[in-house]
C-alpha positions as CSV (number, residue, x, y, z in Angstrom):
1,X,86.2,113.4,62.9
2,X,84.1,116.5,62.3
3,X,84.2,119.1,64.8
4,X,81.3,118.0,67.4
5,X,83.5,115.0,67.3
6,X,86.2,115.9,68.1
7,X,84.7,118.3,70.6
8,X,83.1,115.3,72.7
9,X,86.5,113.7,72.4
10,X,88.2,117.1,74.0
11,X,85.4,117.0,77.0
12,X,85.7,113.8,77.7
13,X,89.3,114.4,78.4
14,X,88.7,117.3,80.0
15,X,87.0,115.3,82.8
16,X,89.9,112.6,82.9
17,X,92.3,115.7,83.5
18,X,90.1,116.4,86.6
19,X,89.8,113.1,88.1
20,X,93.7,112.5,87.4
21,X,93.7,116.4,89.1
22,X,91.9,115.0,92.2
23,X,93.7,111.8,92.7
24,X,97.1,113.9,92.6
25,X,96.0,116.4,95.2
26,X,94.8,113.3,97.3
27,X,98.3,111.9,97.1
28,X,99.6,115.2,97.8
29,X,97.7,115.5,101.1
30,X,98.5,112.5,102.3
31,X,102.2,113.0,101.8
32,X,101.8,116.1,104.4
33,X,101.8,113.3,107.1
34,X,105.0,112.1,106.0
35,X,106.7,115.6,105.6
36,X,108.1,117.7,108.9
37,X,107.9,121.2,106.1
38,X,104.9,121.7,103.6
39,X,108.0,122.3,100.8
40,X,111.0,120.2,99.9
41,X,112.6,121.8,97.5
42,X,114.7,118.6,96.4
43,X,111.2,117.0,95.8
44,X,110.5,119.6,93.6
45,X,112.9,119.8,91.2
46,X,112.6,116.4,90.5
47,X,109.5,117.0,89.3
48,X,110.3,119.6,87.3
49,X,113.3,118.2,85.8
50,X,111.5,115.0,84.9
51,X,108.9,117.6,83.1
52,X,111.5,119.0,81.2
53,X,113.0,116.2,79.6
54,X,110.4,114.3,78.7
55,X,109.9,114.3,75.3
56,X,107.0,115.0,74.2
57,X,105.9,116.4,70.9
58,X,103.4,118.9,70.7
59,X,103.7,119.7,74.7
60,X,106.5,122.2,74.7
61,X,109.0,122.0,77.6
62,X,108.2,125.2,78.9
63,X,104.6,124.9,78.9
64,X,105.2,121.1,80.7
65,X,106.9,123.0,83.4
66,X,104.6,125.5,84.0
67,X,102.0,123.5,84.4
68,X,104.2,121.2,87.2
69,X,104.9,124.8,88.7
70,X,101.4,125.0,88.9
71,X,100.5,122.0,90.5
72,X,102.9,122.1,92.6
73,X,101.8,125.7,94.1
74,X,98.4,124.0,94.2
75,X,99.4,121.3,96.0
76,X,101.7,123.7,98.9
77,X,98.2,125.7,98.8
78,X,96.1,122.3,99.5
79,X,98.6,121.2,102.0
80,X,98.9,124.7,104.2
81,X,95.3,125.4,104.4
82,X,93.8,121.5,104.8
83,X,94.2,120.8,108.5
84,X,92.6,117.3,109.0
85,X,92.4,114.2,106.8
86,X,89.1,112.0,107.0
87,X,88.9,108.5,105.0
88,X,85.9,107.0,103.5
89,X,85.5,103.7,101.6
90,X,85.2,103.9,98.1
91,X,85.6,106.6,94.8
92,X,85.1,110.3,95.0
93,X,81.2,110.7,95.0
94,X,80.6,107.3,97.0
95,X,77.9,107.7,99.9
96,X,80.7,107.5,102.4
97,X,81.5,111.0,100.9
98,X,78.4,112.1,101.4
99,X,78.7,111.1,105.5
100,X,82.2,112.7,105.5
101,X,81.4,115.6,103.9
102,X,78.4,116.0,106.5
103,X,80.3,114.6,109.7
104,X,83.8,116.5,108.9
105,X,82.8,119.7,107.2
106,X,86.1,121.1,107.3
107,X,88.0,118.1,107.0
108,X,89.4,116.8,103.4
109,X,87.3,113.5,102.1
110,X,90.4,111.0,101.0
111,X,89.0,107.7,99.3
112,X,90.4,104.6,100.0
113,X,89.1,101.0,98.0
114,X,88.6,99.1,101.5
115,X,86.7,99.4,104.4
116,X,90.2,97.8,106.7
117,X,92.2,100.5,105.2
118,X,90.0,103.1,106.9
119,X,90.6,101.5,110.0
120,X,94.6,101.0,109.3
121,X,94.5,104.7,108.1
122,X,93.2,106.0,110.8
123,X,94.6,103.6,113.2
124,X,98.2,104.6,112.1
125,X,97.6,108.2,112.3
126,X,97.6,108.5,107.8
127,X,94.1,109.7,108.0
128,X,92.8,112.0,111.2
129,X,89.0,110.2,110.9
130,X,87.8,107.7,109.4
131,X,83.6,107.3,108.4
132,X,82.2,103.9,108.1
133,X,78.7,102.8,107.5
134,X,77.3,100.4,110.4
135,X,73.7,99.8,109.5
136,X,71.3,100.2,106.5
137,X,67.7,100.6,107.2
138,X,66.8,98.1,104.3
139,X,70.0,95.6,103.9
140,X,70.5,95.9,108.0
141,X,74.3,96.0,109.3
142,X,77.8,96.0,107.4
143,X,78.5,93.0,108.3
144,X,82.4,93.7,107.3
145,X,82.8,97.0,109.8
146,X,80.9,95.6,112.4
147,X,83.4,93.2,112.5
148,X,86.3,95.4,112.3
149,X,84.8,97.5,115.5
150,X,85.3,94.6,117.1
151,X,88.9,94.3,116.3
152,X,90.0,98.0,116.5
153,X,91.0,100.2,119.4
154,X,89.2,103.4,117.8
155,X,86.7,105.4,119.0
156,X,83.3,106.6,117.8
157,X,83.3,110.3,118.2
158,X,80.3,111.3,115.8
159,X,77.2,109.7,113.9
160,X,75.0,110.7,110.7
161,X,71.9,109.0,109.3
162,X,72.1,110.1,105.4
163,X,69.5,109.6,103.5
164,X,70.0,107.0,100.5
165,X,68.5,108.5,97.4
166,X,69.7,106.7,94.5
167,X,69.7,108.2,91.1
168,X,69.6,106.9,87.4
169,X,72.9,108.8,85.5
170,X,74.3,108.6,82.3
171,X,76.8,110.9,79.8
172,X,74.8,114.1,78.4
173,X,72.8,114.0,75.8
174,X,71.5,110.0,76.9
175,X,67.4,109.1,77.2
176,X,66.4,106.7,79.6
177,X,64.0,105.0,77.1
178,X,67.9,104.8,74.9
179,X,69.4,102.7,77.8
180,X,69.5,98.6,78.5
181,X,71.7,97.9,81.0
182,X,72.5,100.1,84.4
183,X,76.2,99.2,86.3
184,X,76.1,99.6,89.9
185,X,76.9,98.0,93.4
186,X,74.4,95.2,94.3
187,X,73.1,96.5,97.6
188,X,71.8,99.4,95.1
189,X,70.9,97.7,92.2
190,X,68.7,95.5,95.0
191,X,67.4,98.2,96.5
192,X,66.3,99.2,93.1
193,X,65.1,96.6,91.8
194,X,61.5,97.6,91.1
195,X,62.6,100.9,89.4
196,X,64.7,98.8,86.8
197,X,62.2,95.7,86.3
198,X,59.6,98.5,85.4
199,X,61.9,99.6,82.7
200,X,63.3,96.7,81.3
201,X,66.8,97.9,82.6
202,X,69.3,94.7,82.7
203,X,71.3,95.2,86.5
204,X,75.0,95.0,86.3
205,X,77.3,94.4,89.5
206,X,80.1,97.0,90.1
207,X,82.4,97.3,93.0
208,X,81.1,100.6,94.1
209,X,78.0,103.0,93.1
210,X,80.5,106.1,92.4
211,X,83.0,103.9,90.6
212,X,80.6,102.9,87.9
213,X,79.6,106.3,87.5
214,X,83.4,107.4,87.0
215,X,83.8,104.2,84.6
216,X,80.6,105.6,82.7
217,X,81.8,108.7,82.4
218,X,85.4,107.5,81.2
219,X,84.4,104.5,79.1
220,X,81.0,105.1,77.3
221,X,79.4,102.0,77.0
222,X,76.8,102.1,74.9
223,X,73.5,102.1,76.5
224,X,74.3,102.2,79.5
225,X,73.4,103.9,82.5
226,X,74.8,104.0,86.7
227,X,73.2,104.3,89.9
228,X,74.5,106.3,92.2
229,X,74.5,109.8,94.8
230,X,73.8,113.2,92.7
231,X,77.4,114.1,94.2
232,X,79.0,111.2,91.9
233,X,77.1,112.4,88.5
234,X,78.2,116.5,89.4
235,X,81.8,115.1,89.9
236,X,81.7,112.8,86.9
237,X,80.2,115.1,84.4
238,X,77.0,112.6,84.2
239,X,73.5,113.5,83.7
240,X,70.7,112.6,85.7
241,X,67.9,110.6,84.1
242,X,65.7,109.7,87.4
243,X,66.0,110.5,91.1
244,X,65.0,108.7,94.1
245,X,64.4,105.2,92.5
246,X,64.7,103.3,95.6
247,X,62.1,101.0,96.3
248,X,61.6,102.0,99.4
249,X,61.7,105.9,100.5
250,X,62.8,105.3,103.8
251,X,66.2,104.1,102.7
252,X,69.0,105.5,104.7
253,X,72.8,104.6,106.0
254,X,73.9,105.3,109.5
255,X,77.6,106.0,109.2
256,X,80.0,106.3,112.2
257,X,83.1,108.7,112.7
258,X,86.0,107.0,114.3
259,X,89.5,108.3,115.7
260,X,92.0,107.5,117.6
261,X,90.6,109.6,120.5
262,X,87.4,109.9,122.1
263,X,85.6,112.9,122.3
264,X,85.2,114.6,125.8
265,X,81.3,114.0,126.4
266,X,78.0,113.1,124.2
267,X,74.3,111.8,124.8
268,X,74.6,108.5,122.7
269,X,77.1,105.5,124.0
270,X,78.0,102.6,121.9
271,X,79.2,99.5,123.1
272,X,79.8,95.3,122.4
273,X,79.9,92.6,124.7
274,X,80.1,88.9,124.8
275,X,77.9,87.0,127.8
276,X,78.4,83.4,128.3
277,X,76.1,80.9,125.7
278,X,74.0,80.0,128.5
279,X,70.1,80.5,128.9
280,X,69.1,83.7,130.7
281,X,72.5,85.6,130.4
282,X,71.9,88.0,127.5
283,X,68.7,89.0,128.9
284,X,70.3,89.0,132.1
285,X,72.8,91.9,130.5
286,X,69.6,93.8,128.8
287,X,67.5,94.2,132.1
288,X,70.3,96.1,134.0
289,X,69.9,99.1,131.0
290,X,65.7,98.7,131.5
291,X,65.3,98.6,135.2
292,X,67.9,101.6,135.1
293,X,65.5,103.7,132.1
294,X,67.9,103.9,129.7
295,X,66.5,103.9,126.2
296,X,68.0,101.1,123.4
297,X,68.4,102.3,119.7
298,X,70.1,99.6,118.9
299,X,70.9,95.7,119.6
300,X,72.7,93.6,116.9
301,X,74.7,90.4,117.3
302,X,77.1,88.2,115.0
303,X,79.2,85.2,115.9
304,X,82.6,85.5,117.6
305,X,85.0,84.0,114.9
306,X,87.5,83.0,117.7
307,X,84.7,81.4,119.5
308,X,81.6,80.3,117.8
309,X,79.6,78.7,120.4
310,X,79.7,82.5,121.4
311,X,78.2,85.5,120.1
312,X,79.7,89.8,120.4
313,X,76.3,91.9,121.0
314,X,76.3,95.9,119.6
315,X,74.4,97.7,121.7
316,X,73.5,101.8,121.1
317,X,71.7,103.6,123.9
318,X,70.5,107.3,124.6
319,X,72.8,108.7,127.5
320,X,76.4,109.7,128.9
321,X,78.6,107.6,130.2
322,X,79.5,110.2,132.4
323,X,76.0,110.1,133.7
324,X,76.1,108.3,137.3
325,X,73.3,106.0,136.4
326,X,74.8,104.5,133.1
327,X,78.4,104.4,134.2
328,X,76.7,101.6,136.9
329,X,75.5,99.9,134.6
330,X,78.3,99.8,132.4
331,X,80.2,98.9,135.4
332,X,78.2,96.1,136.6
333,X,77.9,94.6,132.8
334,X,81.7,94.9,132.0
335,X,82.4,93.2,135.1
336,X,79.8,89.9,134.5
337,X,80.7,89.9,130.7
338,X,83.3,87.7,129.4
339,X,84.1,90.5,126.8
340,X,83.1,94.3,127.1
341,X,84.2,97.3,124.7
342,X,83.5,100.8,125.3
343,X,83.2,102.1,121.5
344,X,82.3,106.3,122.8
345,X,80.2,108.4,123.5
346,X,79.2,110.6,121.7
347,X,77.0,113.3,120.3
348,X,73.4,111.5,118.8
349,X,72.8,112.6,114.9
């Protein structure tokens, strides 16, 4: 290898360090749950022993240690200054990130592969909050969390309409006219499917729009591309080629924040309900909110897996349920519905 070689070997790397880095002081957070004191001393010098003796060549013992000493400083540091824990689905750089980040500023984003460990997370006090998406404005609802709010006893305490402004990324140094193929998740490569028919770009299914940013940036295919947030090619070390290739500029995600407990008052109200399959009843259930005034943002349905001549109903509407009006309502439709949840209220993004 000559030099610039060896050089793009040493930064790439460099950026596996970094993710390894982040994944460690994920861990490490989440062990604070776990842990009545932020330092057990018997934990680490384990560590530290197991840095000593292993037997590596060109890694000095010494330095090995210091660099665990390090670490673990880093991770007391994390542990003593991060108070809450919120959980997204996906890698570091995912849209759920971007919702967390936006929902639970001072909160620490923790990753998790599925949407029902969010919900488990959070559910078994592991995580503090959890953010879910619930609705796309192009693709329509998740159909997956929809149908774990209808399982869990959680409680919406928040809501955030982000944006959805895909970007073309690569490694440095890459053209766009240079690439063939683009790896991403298939509601994104869908919802840019006219950017990459225009260029002759060949769509490749990933699991997640961040994770085939990080596989880019670990792997290198050749010729190859990712779409995903601007957050996932800063955290990756990827370069972007093209921004805001949706086909449609109006695409955003409305993401939730859940937790165990509900927040004292808001002006929005979310709930689902399941009226008997006859004719007249769910429209029976809508006219209480529209004689009352009270404004609908939101009316979705899906079957009842338990039951499917029977269908649960989400409903969002502008108001408090502390509001003398709306708790009537809420009243009289809980007591004529053969299912009714109270998701929260809460504040409106």
């Amino acid at each position: 290898m000559n030099l610039d070689e060896i050089r793009a070997r040493i930064d790439k790397l460099d950026l596996e360090l970094l993710s390894l880095l982040e994944q460690r002081m994920d861990l490490a957070l989440r062990s604070r749950k776990h842990k009545s004191e932020t330092v057990d001393a018997g934990r680490e010098e384990t560590v530290l022993d197991r840095a000593r003796r292993t037997p590596l060549g060109l890694v000095g013992r010494g330095a090995a240690e210091r660099v665990f000493r390090m670490l673990i400083q880093e991770s007391i540091s994390l542990q003593e200054e991060v108070g809450q824990l919120a959980a997204f689905q996906g890698e570091h750089g995912a849209w759920g990130e971007v919702a967390t980040r936006a929902l639970a500023k001072s909160a620490a984003s923790i990753p998790c592969m599925e949407f029902e460990d969010v919900f488990e997370g959070v559910n078994s006090g592991a995580f503090d909050l959890g953010v879910v998406p619930v609705e796309n404005s192009i693709e329509g609802m998740v159909t997956q969390v929809n149908t774990l709010l209808t399982r869990t006893d959680l409680k919406v305490i928040g809501e955030i309409k982000v944006p959805v402004q895909h970007c073309l990324m690569a490694p440095e140094g890459s053209k766009l006219e240079n690439l063939r193929v683009v790896f991403s998740h298939p509601q994104a490569l869908g919802q840019c499917r006219g950017f990459l028919e225009s260029h002759s770009l060949e769509a490749r299914p990933f699991y997640d729009t961040a994770g085939a940013a990080r596989m880019l940036s670990r792997e290198r295919p050749r010729a190859a591309g990712a779409i995903a947030s601007r957050l996932s090619a800063e955290i990756y070390g990827l370069e972007v080629l093209a921004e805001n290739i949706s086909d449609h500029e109006e695409n955003s995600t409305r993401f939730l924040l859940l937790s165990r407990d509900a927040v004292e008052s808001g002006d929005k109200c979310s709930i689902i309900f399941s009226v008997k399959h006859e004719s007249g009843s769910l429209f029976e259930a809508l006219r209480r909110f529209s004689e009352a005034g009270i404004n609908l943002t939101r009316i979705a349905s899906m079957p009842l897996r338990s039951d499917p001549g029977n269908f649960s109903f989400f409903l969002d509407f502008e108001g408090s349920d502390r509001n003398p009006n709306v708790a009537t309502v809420l009243k009289s439709l809980e007591n004529s519905a053969i299912a009714f949840k109270m998701l929260g209220c809460y504040p409106k993004a």
